[in-house]
Backbone as CSV, one residue per row, in Angstrom:
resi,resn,N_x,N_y,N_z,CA_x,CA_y,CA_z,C_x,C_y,C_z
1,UNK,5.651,-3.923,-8.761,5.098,-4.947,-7.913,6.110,-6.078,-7.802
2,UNK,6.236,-6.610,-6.667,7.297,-7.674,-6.658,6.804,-8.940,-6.534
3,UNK,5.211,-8.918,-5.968,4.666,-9.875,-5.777,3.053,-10.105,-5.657
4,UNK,1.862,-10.973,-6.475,1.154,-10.543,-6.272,0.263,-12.173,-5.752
5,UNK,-0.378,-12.270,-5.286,-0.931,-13.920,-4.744,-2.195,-13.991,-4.757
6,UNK,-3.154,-14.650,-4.671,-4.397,-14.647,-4.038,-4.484,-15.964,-3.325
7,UNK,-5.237,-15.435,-2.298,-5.970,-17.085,-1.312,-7.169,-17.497,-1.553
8,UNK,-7.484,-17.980,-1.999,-8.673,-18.794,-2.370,-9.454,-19.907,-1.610
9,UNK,-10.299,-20.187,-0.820,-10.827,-21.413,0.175,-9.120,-21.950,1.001
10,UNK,-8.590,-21.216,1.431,-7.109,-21.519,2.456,-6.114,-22.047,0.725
11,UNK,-6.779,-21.813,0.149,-5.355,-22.519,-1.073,-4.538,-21.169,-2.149
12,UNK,-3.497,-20.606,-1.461,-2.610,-20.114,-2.520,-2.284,-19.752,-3.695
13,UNK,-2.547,-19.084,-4.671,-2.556,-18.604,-5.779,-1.651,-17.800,-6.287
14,UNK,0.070,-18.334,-6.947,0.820,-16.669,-6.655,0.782,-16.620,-8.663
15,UNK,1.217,-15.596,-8.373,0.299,-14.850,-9.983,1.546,-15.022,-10.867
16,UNK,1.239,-15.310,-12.031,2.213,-14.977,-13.581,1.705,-13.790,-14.190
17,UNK,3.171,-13.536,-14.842,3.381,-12.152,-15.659,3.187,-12.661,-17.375
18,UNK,1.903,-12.277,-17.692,1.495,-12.945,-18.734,1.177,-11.396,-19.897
19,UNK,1.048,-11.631,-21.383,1.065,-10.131,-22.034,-0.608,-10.244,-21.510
20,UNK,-1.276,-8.876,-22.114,-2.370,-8.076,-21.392,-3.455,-8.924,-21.816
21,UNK,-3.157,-9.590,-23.354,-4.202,-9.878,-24.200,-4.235,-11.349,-23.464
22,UNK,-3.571,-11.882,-23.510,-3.070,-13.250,-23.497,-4.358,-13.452,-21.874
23,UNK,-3.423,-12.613,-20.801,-4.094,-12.822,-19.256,-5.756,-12.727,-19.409
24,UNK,-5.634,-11.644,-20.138,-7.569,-11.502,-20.447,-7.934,-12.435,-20.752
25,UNK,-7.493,-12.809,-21.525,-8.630,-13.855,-22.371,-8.447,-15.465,-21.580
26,UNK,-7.221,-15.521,-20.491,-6.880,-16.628,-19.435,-8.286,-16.270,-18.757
27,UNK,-8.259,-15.108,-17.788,-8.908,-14.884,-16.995,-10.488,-14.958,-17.671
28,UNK,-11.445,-14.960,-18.532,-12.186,-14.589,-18.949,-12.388,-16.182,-19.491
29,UNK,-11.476,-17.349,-20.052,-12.163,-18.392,-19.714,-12.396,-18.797,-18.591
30,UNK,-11.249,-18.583,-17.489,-11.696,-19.294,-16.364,-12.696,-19.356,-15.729
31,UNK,-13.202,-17.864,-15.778,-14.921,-17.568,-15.083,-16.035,-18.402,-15.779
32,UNK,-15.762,-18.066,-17.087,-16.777,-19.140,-17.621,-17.114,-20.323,-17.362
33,UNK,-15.899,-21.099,-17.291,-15.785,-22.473,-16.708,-16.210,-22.862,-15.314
34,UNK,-16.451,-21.629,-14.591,-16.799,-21.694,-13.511,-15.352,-21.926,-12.425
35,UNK,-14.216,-21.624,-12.943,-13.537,-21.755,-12.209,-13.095,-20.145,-11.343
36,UNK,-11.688,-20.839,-10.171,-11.475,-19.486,-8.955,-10.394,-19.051,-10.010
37,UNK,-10.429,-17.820,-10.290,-9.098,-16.776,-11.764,-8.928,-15.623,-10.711
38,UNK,-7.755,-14.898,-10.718,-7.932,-13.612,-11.067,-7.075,-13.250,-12.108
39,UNK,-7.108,-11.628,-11.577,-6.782,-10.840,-13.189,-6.220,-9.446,-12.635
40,UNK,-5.083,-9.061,-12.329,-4.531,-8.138,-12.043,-4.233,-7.221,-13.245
41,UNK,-4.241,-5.814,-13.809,-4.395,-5.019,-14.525,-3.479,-4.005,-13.982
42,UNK,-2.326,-3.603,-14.584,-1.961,-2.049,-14.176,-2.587,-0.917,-15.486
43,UNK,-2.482,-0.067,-15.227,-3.143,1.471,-15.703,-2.383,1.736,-17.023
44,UNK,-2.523,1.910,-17.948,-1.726,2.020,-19.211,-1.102,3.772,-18.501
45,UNK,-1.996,4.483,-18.271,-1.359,5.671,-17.300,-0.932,6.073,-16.635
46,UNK,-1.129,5.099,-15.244,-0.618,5.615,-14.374,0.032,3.875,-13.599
47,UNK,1.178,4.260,-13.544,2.085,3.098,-13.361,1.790,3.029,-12.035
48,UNK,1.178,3.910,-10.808,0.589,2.851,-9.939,-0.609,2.895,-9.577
49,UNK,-1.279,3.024,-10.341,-2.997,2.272,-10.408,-3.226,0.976,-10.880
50,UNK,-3.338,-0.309,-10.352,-4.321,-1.099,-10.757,-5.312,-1.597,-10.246
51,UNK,-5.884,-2.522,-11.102,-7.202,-3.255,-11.145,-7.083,-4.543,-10.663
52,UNK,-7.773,-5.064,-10.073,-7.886,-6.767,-9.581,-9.120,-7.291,-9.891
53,UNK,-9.003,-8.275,-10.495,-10.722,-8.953,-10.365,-10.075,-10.291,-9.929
54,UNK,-11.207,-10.597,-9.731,-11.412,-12.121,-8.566,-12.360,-12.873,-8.473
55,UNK,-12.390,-13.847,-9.572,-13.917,-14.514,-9.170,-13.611,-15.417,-8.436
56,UNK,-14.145,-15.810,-7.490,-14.191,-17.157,-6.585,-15.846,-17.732,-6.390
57,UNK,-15.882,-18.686,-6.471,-17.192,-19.586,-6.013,-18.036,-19.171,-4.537
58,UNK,-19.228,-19.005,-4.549,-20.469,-18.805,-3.932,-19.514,-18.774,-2.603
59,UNK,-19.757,-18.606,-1.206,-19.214,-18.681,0.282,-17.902,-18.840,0.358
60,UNK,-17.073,-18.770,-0.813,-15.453,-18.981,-0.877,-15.074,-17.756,-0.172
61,UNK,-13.867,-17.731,0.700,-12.936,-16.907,1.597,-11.998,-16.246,0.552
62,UNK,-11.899,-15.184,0.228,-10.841,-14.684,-0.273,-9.968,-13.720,-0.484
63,UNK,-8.142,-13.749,-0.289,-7.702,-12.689,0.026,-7.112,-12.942,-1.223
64,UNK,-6.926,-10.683,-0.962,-5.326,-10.822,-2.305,-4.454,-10.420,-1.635
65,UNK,-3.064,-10.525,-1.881,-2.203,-10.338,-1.399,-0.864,-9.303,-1.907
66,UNK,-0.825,-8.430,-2.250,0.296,-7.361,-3.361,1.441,-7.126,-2.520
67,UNK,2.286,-7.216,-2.951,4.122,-7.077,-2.467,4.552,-6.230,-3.333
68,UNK,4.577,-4.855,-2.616,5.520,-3.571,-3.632,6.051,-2.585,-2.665
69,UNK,7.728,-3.242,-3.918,8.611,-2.313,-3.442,9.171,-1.232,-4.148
70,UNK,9.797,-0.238,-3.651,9.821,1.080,-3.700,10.885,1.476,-3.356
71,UNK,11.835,2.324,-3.915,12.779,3.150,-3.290,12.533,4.565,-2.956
72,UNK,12.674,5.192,-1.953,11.589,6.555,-1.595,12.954,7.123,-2.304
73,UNK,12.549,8.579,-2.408,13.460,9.656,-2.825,13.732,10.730,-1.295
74,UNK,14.979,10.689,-0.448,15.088,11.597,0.783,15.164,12.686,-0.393
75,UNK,14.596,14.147,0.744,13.972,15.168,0.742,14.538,16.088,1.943
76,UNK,15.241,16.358,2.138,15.512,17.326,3.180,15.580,16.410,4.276
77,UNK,16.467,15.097,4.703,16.736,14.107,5.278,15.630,13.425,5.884
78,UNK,14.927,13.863,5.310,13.265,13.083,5.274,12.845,11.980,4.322
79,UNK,12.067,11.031,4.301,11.533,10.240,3.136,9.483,10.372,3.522
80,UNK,8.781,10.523,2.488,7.435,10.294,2.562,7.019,8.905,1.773
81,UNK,6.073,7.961,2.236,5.311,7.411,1.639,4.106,7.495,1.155
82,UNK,3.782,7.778,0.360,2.384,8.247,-0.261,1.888,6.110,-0.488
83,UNK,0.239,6.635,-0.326,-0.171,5.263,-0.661,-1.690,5.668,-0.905
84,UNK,-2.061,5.510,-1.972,-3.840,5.856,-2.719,-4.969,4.634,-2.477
85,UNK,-5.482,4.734,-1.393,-6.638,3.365,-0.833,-7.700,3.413,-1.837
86,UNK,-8.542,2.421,-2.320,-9.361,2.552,-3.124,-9.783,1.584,-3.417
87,UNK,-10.058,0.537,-2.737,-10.423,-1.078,-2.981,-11.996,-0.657,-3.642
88,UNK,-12.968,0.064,-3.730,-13.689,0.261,-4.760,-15.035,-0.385,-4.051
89,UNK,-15.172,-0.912,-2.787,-16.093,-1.218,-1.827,-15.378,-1.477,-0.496
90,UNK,-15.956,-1.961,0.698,-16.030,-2.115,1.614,-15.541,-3.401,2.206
91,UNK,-14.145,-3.689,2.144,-14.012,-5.033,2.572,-13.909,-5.391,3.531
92,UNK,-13.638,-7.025,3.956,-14.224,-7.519,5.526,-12.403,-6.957,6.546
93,UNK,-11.676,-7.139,5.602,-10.440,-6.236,5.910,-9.447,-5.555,5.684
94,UNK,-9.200,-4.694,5.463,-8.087,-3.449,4.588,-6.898,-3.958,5.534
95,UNK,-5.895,-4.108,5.120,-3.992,-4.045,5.824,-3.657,-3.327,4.938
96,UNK,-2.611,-2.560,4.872,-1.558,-2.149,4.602,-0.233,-2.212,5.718
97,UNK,0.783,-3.191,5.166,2.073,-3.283,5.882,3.182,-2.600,4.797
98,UNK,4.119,-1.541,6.268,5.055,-0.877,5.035,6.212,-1.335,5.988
99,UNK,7.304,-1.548,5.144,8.670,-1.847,6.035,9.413,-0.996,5.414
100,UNK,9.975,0.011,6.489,10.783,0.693,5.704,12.274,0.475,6.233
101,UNK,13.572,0.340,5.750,14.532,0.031,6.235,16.054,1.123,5.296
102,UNK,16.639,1.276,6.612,17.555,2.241,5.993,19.053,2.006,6.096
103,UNK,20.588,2.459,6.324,21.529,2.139,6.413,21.540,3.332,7.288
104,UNK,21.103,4.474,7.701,20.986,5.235,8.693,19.795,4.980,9.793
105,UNK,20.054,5.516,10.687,18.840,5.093,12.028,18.046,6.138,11.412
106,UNK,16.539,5.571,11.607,15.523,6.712,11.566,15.380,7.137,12.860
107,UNK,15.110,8.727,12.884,14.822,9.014,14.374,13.247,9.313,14.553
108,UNK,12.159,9.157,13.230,10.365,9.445,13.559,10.190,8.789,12.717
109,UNK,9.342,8.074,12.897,8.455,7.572,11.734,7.055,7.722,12.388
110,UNK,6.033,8.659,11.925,4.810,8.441,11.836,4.092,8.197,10.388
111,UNK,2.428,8.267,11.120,1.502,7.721,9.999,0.047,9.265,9.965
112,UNK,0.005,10.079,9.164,-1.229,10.985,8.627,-2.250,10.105,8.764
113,UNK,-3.069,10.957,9.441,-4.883,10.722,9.407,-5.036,10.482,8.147
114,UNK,-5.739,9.134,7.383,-5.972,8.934,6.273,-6.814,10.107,5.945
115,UNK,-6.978,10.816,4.665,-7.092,11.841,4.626,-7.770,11.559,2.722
116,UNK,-8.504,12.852,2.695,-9.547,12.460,1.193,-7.656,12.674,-0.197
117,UNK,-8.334,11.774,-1.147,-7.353,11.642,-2.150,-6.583,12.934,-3.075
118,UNK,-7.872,13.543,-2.850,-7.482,15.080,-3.264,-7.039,16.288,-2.370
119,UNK,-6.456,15.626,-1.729,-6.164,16.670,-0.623,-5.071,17.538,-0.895
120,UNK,-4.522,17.978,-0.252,-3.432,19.097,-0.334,-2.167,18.094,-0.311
121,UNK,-1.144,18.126,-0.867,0.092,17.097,-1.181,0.428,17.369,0.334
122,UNK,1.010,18.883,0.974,1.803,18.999,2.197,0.654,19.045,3.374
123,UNK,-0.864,18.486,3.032,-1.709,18.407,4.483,-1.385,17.928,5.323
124,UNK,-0.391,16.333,4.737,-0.327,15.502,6.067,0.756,16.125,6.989
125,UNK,1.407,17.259,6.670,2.371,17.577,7.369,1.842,18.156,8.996
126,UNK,0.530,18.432,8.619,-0.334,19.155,9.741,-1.536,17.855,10.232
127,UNK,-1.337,17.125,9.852,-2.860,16.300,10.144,-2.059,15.368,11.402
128,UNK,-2.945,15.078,11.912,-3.050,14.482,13.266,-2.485,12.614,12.880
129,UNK,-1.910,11.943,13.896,-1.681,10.823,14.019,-2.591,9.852,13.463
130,UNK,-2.334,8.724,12.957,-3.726,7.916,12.367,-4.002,6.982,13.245
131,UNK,-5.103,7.093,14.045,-5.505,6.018,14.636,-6.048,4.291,14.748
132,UNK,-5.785,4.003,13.202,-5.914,3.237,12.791,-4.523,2.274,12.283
133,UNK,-3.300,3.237,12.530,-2.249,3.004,12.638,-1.160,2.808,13.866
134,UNK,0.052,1.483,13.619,0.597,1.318,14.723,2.105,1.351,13.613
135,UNK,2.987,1.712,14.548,4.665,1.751,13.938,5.257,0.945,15.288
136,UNK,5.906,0.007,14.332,6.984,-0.878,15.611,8.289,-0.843,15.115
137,UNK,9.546,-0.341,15.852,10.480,-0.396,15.589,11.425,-1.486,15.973
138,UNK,11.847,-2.530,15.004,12.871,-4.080,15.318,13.629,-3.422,15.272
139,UNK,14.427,-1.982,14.534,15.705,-1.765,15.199,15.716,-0.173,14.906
140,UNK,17.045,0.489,15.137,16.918,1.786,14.992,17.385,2.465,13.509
141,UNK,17.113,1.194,13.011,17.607,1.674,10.768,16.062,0.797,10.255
142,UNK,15.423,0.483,11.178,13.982,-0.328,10.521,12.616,0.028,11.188
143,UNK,11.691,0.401,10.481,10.082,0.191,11.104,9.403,-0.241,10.405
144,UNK,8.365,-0.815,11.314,6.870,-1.680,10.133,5.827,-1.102,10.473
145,UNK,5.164,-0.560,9.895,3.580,0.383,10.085,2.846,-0.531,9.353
146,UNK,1.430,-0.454,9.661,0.483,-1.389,9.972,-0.521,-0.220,9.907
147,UNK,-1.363,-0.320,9.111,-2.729,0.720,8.997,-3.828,-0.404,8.179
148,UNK,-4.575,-0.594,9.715,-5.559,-1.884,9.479,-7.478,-1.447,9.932
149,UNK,-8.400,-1.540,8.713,-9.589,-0.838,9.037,-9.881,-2.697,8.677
150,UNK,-11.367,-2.603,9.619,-12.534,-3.427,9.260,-13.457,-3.205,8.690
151,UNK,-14.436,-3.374,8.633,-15.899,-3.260,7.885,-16.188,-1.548,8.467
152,UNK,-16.355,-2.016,9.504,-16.796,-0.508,10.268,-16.212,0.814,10.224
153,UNK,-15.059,0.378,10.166,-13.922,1.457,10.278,-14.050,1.927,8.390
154,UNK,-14.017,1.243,8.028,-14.303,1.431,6.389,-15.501,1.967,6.380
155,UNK,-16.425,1.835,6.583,-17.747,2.681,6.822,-17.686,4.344,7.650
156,UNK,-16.869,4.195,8.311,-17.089,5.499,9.148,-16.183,6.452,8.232
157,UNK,-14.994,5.880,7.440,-14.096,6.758,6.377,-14.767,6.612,5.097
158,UNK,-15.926,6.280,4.809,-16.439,6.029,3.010,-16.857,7.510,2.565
159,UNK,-16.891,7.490,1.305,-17.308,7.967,0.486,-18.061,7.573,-0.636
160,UNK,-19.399,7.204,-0.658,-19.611,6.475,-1.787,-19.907,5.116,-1.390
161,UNK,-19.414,4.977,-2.592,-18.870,2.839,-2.174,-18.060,2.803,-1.500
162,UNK,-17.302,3.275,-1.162,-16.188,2.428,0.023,-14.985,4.104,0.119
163,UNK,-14.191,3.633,1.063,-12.958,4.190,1.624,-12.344,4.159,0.329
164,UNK,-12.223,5.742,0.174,-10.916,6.277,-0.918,-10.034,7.545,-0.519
165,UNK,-9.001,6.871,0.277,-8.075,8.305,0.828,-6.782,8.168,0.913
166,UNK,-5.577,9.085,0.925,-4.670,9.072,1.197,-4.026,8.454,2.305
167,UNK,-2.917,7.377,2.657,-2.761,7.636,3.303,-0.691,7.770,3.038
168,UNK,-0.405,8.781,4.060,1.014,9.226,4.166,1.578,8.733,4.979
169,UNK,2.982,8.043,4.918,3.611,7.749,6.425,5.101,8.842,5.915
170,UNK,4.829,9.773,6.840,5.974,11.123,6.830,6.915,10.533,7.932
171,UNK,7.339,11.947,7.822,8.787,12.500,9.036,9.526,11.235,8.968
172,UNK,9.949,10.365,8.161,10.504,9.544,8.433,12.121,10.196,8.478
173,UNK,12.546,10.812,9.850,13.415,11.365,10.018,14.630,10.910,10.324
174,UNK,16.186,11.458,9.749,17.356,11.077,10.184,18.118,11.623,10.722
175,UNK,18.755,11.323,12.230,19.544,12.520,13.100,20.344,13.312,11.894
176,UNK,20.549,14.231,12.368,20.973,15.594,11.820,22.898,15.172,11.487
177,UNK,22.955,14.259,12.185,24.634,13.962,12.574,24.992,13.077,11.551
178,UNK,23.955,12.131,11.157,23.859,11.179,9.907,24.497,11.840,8.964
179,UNK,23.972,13.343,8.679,24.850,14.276,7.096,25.748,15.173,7.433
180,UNK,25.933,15.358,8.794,26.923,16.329,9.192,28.212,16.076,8.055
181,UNK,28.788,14.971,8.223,30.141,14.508,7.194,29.729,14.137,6.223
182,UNK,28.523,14.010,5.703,28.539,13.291,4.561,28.932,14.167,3.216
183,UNK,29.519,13.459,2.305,29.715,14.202,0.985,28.715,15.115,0.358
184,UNK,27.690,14.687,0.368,26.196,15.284,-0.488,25.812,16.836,0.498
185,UNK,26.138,16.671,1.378,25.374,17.722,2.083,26.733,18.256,3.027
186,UNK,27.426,18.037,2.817,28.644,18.653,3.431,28.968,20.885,2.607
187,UNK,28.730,20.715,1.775,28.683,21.812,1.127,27.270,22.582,0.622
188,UNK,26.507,22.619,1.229,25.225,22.780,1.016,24.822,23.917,2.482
């Protein structure tokens, strides 16, 4: 994570890296006191699962905000983004913004039909465009995808309590001419 914030009634909150015990027991007076805390948690297991809690006061507005970056691993001059949705209810709005940027031009970038969590790893290779998704390209080595549900749209994908699905942004493809010379794939 590079960055994690919360907004609270329009006021800013950007988070410290505090030990596990220490943040708990921060976060766990603050509620008491009646004050706005949160409490970000990663997974002792799985290095990218976490937890957020958030108390804020009665009619208070509130966003969180997470900044994570990533270096993909290319794959057959491809890169995938995998991303696991799971806010754990129904919120008033889901974003996900991905910027992906390269030193080669990408020549595709799409976005997989959010798709159930257990799905087949290579489904999205076959699943249809996400309609809930837009890709804008500022140049031909950069795109920003944008996969944005509301209340409703979160309702029509739930399971349960809320929207829990995959979503993939594939084919992020590089002309073929990009590795023609290159060292790595010159002998291959």
């Amino acid at each position: 994570m590079a960055s994690v914030r919360s907004t609270v009634g329009g006021r800013v909150y950007p988070a410290r890296v505090e030990g596990r015990e220490e943040a708990r027991a921060e976060y766990e007076e603050a509620v008491r006191a009646g004050r706005t805390a949160a409490h970000v948690q990663l997974s002792a297991r799985h290095a990218n699962l976490f937890t957020v809690a958030l108390h804020v006061a009665a009619r208070d507005k509130a966003a969180f905000t997470l900044t994570y970056e990533q270096l993909l691993a290319r794959e057959h001059g491809r890169y995938r983004l995998r991303l696991l949705l799971d806010p754990g209810q129904v919120v008033q709005r889901l974003l996900v913004e991905a910027r992906i940027r390269d030193s080669a031009p990408l020549a595709l970038v799409r976005v997989a039909k959010l798709r159930p969590a257990d799905s087949e790893v290579d489904a999205a290779a076959e699943a249809p465009d996400d309609p809930l998704a837009t890709v804008q390209r500022p140049s031909p080595t950069e795109a920003l995808v944008r996969w944005e549900a509301g209340e409703e749209a979160q309702r029509g994908l739930a399971t349960g309590d809320g929207l829990r699905g995959l979503l993939e942004v594939r084919q992020i493809n590089f002309p073929f001419s990009t590795f023609k010379h290159s060292p790595i794939h010159r002998n291959v």
